[in-house]
C-alpha positions, 0 to 999 in steps of 0.5 A: 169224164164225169164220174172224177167229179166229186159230189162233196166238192160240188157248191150251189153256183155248181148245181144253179149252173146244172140247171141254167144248162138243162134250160139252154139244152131245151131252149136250143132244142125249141130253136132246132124245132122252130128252125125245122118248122120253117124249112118245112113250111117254106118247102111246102109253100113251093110246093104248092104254089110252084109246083108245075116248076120243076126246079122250085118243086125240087127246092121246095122237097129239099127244104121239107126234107131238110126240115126233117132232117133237123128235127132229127138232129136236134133230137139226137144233140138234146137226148146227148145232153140230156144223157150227159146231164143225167150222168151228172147227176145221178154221179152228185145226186 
């Protein structure tokens, strides 16, 4: 896919474009991040102030696993891109 692109084609707007998408790669990997720092939390505060209460106990384990859960995917799409982005590179570098 990226390797039909022809380096000597390739202006300014499209290298400035390349760096506008590394930086949105690693703001949405910071949201994935944050976003799983706050399941977990929220699923840890269930678990410690309602943990005699088995069904907020069980909501509070999801969350935390959910939590890790994302961490793990929003990982997996930034090495993607981050893979991607490379291939681009390396094919115009």
């Amino acid at each position: 896919m990226y390797q039909d692109i022809d380096p000597e084609k390739l202006i300014v707007r499209d290298f400035l474009a390349l760096d506008r998408t590394v930086l949105a790669n690693e703001r949405t990997l910071l949201a994935y991040i944050r976003t799983a720092i706050a399941l977990a939390a929220s699923g840890a505060t269930l678990l410690k102030v309602f943990s005699p209460n088995v069904a907020v106990a069980s909501l509070g384990t999801i969350l935390v696993a959910s939590g890790l859960v994302l961490v793990g995917i929003g990982t997996r799409r930034y090495r993607t891109m981050t893979a991607r982005l490379k291939e681009i590179t390396r094919t115009n570098g």
